[in-house]
Every structure is written in C-alpha cells, then in structure tokens.
C-alpha positions as CSV (number, residue, x, y, z in Angstrom):
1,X,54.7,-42.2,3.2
2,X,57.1,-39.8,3.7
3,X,56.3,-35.8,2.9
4,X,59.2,-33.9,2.8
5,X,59.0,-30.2,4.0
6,X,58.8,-28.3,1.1
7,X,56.1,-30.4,-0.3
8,X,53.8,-30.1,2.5
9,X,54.3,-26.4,2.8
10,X,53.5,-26.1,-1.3
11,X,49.9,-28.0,0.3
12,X,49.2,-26.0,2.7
13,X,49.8,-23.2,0.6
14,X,47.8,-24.6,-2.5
15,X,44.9,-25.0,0.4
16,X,45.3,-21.5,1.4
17,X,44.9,-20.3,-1.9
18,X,42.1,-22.2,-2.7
19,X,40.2,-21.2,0.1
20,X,41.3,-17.5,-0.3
21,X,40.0,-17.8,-4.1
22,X,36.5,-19.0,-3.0
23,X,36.3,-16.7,-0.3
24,X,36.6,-13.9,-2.9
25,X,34.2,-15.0,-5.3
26,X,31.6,-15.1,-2.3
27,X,32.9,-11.3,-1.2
28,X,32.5,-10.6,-4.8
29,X,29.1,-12.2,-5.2
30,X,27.4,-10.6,-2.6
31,X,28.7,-6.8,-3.0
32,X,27.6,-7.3,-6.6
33,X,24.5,-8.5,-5.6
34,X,23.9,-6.8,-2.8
35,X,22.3,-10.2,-1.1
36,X,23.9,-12.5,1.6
37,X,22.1,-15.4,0.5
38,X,22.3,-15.8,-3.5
39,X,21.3,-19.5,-3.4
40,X,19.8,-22.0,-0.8
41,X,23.5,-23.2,-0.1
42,X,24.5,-20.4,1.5
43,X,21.6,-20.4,4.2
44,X,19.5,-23.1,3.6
45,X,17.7,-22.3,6.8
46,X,17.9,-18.3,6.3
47,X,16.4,-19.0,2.4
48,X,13.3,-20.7,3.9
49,X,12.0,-18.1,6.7
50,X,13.1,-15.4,4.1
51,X,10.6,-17.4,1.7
52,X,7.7,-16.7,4.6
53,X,8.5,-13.4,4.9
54,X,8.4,-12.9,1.3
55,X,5.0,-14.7,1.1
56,X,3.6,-12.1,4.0
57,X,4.8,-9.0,2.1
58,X,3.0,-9.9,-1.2
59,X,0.0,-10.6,0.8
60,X,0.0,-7.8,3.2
61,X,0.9,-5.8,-0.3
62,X,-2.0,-6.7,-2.1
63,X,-3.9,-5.8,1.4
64,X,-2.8,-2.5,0.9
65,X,-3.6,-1.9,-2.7
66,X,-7.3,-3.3,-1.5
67,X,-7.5,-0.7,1.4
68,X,-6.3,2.3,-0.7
69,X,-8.5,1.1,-3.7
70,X,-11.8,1.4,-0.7
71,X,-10.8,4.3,0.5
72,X,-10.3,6.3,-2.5
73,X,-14.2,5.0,-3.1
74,X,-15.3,6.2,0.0
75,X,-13.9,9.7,-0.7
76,X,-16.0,9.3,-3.6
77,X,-19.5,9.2,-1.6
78,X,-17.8,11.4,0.8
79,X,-17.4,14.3,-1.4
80,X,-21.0,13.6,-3.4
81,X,-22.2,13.4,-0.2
82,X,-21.2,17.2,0.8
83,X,-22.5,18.6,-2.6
84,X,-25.5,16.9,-1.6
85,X,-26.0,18.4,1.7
86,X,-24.9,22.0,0.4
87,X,-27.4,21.6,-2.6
88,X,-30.0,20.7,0.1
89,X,-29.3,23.5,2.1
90,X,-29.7,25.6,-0.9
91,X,-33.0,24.4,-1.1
92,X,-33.6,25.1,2.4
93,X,-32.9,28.8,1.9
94,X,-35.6,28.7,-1.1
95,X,-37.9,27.2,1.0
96,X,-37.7,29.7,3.8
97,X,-37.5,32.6,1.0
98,X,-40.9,31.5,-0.3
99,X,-42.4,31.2,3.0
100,X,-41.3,34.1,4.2
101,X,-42.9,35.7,0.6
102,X,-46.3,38.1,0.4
103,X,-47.7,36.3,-2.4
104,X,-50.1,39.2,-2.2
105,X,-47.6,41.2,-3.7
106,X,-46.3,41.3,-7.3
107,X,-42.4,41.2,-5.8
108,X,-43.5,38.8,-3.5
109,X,-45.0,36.4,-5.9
110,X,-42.2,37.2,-8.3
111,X,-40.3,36.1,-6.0
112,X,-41.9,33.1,-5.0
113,X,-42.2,31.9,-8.8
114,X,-38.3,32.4,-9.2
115,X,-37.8,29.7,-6.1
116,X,-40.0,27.6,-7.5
117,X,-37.7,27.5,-11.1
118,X,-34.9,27.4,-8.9
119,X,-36.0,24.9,-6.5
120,X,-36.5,22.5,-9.7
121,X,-33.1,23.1,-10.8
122,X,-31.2,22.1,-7.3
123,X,-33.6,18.9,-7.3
124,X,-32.3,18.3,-10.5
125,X,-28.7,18.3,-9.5
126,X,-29.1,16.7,-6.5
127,X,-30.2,13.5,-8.4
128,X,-27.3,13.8,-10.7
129,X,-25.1,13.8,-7.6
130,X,-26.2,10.7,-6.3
131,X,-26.2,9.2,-9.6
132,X,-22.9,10.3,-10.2
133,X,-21.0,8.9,-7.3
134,X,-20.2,5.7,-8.8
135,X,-16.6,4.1,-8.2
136,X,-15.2,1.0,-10.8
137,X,-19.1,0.8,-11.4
138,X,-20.8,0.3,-8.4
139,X,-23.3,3.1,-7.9
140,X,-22.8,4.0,-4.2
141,X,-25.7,6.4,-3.5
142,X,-28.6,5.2,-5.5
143,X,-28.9,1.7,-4.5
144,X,-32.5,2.0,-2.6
145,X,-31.7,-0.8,-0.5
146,X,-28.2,0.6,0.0
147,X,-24.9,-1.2,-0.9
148,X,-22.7,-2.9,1.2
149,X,-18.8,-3.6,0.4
150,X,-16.7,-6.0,1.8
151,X,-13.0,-5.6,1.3
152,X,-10.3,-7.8,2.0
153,X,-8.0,-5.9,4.6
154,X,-5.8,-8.9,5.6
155,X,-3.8,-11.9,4.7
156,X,-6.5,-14.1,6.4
157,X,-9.7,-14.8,4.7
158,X,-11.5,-13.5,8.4
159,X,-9.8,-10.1,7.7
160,X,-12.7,-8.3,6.0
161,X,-13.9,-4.6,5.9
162,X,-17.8,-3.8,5.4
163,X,-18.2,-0.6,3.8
164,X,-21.9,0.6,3.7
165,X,-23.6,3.0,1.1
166,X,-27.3,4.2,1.3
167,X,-29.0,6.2,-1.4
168,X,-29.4,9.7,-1.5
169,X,-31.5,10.4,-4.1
170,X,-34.4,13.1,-4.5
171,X,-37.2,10.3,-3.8
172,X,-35.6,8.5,-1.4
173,X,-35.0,11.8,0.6
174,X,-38.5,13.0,0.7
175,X,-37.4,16.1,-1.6
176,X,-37.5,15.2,-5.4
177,X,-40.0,17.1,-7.7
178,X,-43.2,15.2,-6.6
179,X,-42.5,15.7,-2.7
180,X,-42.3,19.1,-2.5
181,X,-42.7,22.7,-3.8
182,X,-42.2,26.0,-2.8
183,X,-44.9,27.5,-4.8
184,X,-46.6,28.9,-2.3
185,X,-46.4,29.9,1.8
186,X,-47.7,26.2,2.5
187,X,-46.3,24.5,0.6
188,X,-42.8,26.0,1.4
189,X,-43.7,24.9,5.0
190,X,-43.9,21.7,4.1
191,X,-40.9,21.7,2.1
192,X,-38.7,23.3,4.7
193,X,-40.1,20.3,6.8
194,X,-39.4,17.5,4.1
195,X,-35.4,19.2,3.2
196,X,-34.9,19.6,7.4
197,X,-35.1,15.9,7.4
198,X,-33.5,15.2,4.4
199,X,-30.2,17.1,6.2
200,X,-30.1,15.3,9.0
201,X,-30.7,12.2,7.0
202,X,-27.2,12.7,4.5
203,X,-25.7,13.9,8.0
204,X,-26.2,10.3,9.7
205,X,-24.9,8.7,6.1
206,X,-21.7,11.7,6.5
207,X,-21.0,10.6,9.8
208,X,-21.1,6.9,8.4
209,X,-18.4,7.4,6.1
210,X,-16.5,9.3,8.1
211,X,-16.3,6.2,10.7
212,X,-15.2,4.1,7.6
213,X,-12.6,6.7,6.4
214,X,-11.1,6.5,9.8
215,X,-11.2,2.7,10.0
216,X,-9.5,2.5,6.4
217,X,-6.9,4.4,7.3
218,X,-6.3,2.9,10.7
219,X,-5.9,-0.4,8.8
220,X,-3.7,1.1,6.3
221,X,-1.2,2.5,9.0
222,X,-1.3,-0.8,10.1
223,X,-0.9,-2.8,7.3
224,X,2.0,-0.8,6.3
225,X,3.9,-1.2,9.7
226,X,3.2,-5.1,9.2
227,X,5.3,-4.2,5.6
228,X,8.0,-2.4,7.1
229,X,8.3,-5.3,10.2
230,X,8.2,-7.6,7.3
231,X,10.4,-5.9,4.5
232,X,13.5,-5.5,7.3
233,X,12.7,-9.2,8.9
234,X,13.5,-10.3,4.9
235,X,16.5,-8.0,4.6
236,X,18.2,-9.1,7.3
237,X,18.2,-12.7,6.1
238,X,18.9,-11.7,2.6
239,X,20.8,-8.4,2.2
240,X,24.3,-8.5,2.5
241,X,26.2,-6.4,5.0
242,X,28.3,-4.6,2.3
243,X,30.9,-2.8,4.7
244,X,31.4,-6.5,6.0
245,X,32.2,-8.3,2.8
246,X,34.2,-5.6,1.8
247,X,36.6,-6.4,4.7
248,X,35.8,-9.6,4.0
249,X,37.1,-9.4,0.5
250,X,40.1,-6.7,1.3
251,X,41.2,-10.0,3.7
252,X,40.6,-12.7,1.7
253,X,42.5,-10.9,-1.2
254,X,45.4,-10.5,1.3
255,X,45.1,-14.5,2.3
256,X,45.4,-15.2,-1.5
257,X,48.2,-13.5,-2.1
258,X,50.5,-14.3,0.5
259,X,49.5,-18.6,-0.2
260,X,50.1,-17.7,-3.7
261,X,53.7,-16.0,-2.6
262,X,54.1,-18.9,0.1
263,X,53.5,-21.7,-2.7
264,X,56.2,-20.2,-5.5
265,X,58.5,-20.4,-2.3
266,X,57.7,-24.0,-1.8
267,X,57.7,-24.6,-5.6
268,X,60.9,-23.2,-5.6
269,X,62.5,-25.2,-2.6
270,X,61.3,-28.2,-4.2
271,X,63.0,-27.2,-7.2
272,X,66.3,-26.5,-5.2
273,X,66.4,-29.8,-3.4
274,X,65.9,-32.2,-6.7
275,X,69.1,-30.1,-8.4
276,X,70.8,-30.6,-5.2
277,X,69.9,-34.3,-5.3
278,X,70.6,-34.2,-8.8
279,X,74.3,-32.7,-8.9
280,X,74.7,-35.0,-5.5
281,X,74.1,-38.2,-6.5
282,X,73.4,-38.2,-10.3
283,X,76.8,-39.2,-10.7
C-alpha cells in the first residue's frame, strides 16, 4: 500500500508525541513521588529485592526497639545498684563509728545508740532500693534465685541476649536487721565484717551490668549500621534521582512539542495536497 510522504511523517510524528507524552507522565510521577519504582512494572526485578530489604529493616527495627527497651532496664539495676553500694558504705562508716566508740563513756555510748537508729534506717532503705528496681514489672534485684533475661537482638531466632539480675536485698546480703548491729564494739566488728562483704558482693553484680551495658550498646551500634546499609540498599532501588527526571522531563517536554509542531506540519501538507488534487482533477 502506498504511504504518501506527508502521511508517514504525520506517524512518525503522532509516535513521537505519544511517546514524549508517556515519558512525561513518568518524569511527573516520580518527582511527585519522589520514588523510581511506583509500581512492579517499572522494575519488576528492583520491586522484589527492594521488598527484602524492606522486610530486613522492619526486622532489624523492631531489633532495635528490643535492645534499647533492655538497656534502659539495665540502667535501672545499674543506678539502684549504686544507691545500694553508697547506702552500704554508709553503713560501713556507722559500723566503724561504733567500734571505734568508748561505750564507757556517756558520748561514746550516745554515740553508739545514734548508729544503732541510724544503722536501722539505711537497712531500711537499702531494701526499698532493691525492691524498687523493677522495670515493665519484673523485679530485677529481689529475685533470690536471681533473674535471667533474654532479649531478641536480631532478625534470626539464634540472635538472643541474656541479661542476668541477682538480688540485693538486706537478707540476701548478710546485712538486713537480723544480721547485724552496731550496738556495741562487737558487734560493730562483726557488722563491718558482714557490710565488707556485702560491697564487694553488689561490686561483682556492678561489674555484671556494666559488661551487659557495653554488650547492649555494641549491638545497638550494630544493629543501626545494618539499618543504615539497609535503608540506602532500599533507596537506591526505590527513590528517584530527582535532578535526573527533571532533565528527563525538561527533554521529554521538548520531544513533545516539537512532534506536536512536526505533526500540524504534516497535518497541514496533507491538507495542501488533497486541495491541490482537488482543484487539479476535480474537474
């Protein structure tokens, strides 16, 4: 079949345009959307490893949220812990007062009866520190057998944390009201004995979670470079390169309008040669 010039130029032209017209609504999409991929059509392959990489980040995210939820618990026993160890080394200090006391003395036994009330008092508050270092409900340093916590650090079920708590209460100490007094040079002996041990004993739990604290946020740091590798890997399937596909656009907006000028040329030749044919041969 025969095409005559004009006619195949107005095709090529109507082509042009079309493809000029979709290549702007793509521009468009994606600087509107900010994404290169907006449907599985435009990368099918791309859409499915950004998929994966999507799956790691909500997994390595809810990693993260378990992490920081242990470690603000452990900062919880830490810090009970130190109010325990001062309060025990206030104790200490009574201990080596009443020792140190003439209970022959009315100052010294004065003296020795005010450490005594005092002594009470700390044992008091020791136990409510231990009591009071709870986290979402767990009691951390009452538990006589101690408490173990396991937290999920990973994305893999083997990726697990063991967080370890031991009590610290008066009794379990050696120091509560029925383990020692300072009522008297003995008895403060014994006591400055009992609390000696009692120090080193929250100083081994200390240095416990301390090693935890560090391993926490060793795992954080790592967690959240996995989230960063992961994050970008994702963007740079999804994200659209917005200086690009605003050339992109600035072009294909170009493309359109010179097909568009090139088919009302063609449109217009082919109108010229039928009123040529026309006045030629129409008689």
């Amino acid at each position: 079949m025969y095409v005559n010039a004009a006619s195949a130029q107005a095709l090529y032209a109507t082509n042009a345009v079309n493809t000029a017209n979709a290549a702007i609504a793509r521009a468009s999409q994606r600087l509107s959307t900010g994404l290169r991929v907006n449907d599985s059509g435009d990368d099918p392959g791309g859409m499915a490893i950004a998929n994966n990489f999507k799956t790691y980040l909500g997994s390595y995210n809810a990693a993260l949220t378990n992490i920081n939820d242990a470690v603000a618990m452990n900062q919880v026993a830490d810090k009970a812990l130190s109010s325990i160890y001062t309060t025990l080394s206030n104790m200490y200090t009574l201990a080596v007062s009443s020792y140190t006391a003439d209970s022959s003395t009315a100052s010294g036994a004065a003296t020795i009866a005010a450490n005594q009330l005092a002594l009470a008092s700390y044992q008091s508050a020791l136990d409510t520190l231990a009591s009071g270092a709870t986290y979402k409900g767990k009691a951390l340093l009452t538990t006589s057998a101690g408490l173990s916590v396991s937290v999920q650090a990973g994305i893999s079920s083997s990726d697990t944390l063991s967080l370890t708590y031991y009590s610290a209460t008066g009794s379990k100490l050696g120091v509560s009201t029925s383990d020692i007094t300072v009522s008297s040079s003995s008895n403060a002996s014994t006591a400055m004995t009992a609390i000696q041990t009692a120090m080193y004993t929250i100083g081994k739990y200390q240095t416990t979670v301390g090693a935890q604290a560090n391993i926490l946020n060793t795992q954080a740091d790592l967690t959240k470079s996995f989230i960063t590798t992961n994050t970008k890997a994702y963007g740079d399937i999804m994200n659209a390169n917005m200086a690009e596909e605003s050339a992109n656009l600035a072009t294909a907006q170009i493309n359109r309008d010179a097909s568009t000028a090139m088919l009302a040329q063609a449109n217009t030749m082919n109108k010229d040669i039928v009123k040529y044919l026309l006045q030629t041969y129409g008689g």
